[in-house]
TORMARNU-749737 format. One line per field, with one value per residue (C-alpha): residue number from 1; residue in one letter; x, y, z. Coordinates in pm, 1 decimal. Example, Ala and Ser with C-alpha at 12.3 -4.5 7.8 and 13.67 -1.06 7.14 Angstrom:
<dogus>
n = 1 | 2
res = a | s
east = 1230.0 | 1367.0
north = -450.0 | -106.0
up = 780.0 | 714.0
</dogus>
This chain:
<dogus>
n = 1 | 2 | 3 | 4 | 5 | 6 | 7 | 8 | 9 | 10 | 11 | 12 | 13 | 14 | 15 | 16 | 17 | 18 | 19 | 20 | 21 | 22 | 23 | 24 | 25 | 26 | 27 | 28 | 29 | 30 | 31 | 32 | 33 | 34 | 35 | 36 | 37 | 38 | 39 | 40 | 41 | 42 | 43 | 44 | 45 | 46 | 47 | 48 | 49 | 50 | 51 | 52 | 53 | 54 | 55 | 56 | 57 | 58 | 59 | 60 | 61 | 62 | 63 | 64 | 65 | 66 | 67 | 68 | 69 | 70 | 71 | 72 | 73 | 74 | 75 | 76 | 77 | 78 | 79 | 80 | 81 | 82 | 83 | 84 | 85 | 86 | 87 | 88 | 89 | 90 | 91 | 92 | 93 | 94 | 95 | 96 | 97 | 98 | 99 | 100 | 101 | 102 | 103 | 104 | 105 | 106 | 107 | 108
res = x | x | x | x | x | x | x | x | x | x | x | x | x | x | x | x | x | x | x | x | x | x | x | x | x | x | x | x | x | x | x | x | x | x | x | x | x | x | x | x | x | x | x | x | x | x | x | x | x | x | x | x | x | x | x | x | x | x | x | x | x | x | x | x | x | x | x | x | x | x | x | x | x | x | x | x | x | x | x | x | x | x | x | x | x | x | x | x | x | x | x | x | x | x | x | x | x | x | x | x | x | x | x | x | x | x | x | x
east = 3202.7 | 2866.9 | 2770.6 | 2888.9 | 2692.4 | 2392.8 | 2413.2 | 2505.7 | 2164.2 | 1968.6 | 2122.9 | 1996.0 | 1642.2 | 1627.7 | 1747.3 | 1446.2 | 1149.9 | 1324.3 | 1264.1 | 901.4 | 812.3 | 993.8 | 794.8 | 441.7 | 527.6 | 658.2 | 268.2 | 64.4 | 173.6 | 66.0 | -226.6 | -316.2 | -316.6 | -654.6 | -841.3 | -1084.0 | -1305.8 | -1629.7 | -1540.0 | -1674.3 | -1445.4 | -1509.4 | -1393.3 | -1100.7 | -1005.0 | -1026.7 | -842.3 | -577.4 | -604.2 | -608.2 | -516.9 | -162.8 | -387.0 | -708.3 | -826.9 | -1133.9 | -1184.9 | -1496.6 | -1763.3 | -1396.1 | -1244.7 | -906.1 | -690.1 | -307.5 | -104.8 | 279.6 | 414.7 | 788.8 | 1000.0 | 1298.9 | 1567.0 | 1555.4 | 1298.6 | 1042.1 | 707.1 | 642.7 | 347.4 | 592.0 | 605.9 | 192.7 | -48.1 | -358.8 | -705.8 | -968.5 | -1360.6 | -1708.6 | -2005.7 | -1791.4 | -1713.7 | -1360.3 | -1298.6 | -966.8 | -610.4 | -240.1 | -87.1 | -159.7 | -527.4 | -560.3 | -325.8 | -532.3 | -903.7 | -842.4 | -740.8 | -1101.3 | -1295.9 | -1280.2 | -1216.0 | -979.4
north = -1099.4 | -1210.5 | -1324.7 | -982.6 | -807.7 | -1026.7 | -947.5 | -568.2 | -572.8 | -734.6 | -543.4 | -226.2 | -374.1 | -470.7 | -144.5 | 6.8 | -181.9 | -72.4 | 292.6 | 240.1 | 108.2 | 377.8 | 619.8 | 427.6 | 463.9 | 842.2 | 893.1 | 706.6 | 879.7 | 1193.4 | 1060.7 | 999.2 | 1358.6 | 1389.2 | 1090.5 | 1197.6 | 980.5 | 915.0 | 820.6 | 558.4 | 271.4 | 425.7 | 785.8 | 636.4 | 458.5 | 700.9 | 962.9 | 644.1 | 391.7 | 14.1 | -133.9 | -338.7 | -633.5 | -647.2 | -816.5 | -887.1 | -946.0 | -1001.3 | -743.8 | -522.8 | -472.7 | -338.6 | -225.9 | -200.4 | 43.7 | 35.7 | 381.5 | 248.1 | 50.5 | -109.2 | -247.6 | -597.4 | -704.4 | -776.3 | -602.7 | -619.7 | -515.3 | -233.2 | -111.5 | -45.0 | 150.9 | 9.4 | 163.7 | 45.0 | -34.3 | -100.9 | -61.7 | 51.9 | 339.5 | 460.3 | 432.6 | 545.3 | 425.6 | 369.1 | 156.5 | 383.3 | 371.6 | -8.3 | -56.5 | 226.4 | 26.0 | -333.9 | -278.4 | -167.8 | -384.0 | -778.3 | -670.2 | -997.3
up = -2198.1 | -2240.0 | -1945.1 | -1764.0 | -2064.8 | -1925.3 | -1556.0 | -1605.6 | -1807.7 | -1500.1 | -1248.9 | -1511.6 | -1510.9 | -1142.0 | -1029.2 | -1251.0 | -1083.3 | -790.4 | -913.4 | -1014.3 | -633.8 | -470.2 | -709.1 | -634.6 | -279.9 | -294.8 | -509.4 | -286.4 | 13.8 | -151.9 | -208.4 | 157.4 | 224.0 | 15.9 | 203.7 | 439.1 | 640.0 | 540.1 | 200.5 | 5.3 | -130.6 | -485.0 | -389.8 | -259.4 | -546.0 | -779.9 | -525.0 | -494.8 | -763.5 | -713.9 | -343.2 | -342.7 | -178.1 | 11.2 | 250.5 | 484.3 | 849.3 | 927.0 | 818.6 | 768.9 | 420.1 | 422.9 | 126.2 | 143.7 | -57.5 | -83.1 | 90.9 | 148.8 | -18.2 | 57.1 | -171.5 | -81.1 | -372.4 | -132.3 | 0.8 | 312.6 | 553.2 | 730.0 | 314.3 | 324.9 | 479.7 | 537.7 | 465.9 | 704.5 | 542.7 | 684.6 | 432.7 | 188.4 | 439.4 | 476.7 | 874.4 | 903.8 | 774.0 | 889.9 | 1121.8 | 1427.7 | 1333.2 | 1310.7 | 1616.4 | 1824.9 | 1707.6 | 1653.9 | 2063.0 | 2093.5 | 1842.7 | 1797.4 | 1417.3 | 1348.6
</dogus>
């Protein structure tokens, strides 16, 4: 009895975090819809909060945000959207963006 007390109460708690990344994800693509380029990496962040993870390639910083989820417990790059920086200038963002430029530009 215990133990299925126990696992009824994880499943309970897993299926919550579950919840909270499907609502970051549901928020932060709303979010997208007030970027606009030209935007400097502290407008975005207070239009979108802190990044999932960020990274840098070369004189490029780019910040991730979760916009999917899926229930399999772990994030994944097709879960984010990136946002592309140079100078602290927002270039651009999504994965169309950074497939369409990083054809043009050496960027990593």
């Amino acid at each position: 009895m215990t133990k299925g007390i126990i696992i009824l109460l994880l499943s309970g708690w897993m299926a919550g975090c579950g919840a909270v990344k499907g609502l970051e994800a549901s928020a932060n693509r709303n979010q997208l819809d007030n970027l606009k380029v030209g935007m400097t990496t502290d407008q975005v962040r207070r239009a979108m909060g802190k990044p999932y993870k960020s990274e840098f390639y070369g004189n490029k910083q780019m910040w991730f945000y979760i916009t999917d989820w899926q229930s399999d417990g772990k994030t994944t790059s097709d879960e984010m959207t990136p946002l592309v920086f140079e100078n602290d200038i927002l270039l651009g963002w999504g994965s169309n963006f950074l497939d369409r430029n990083s054809r043009k530009k050496s960027w990593w």
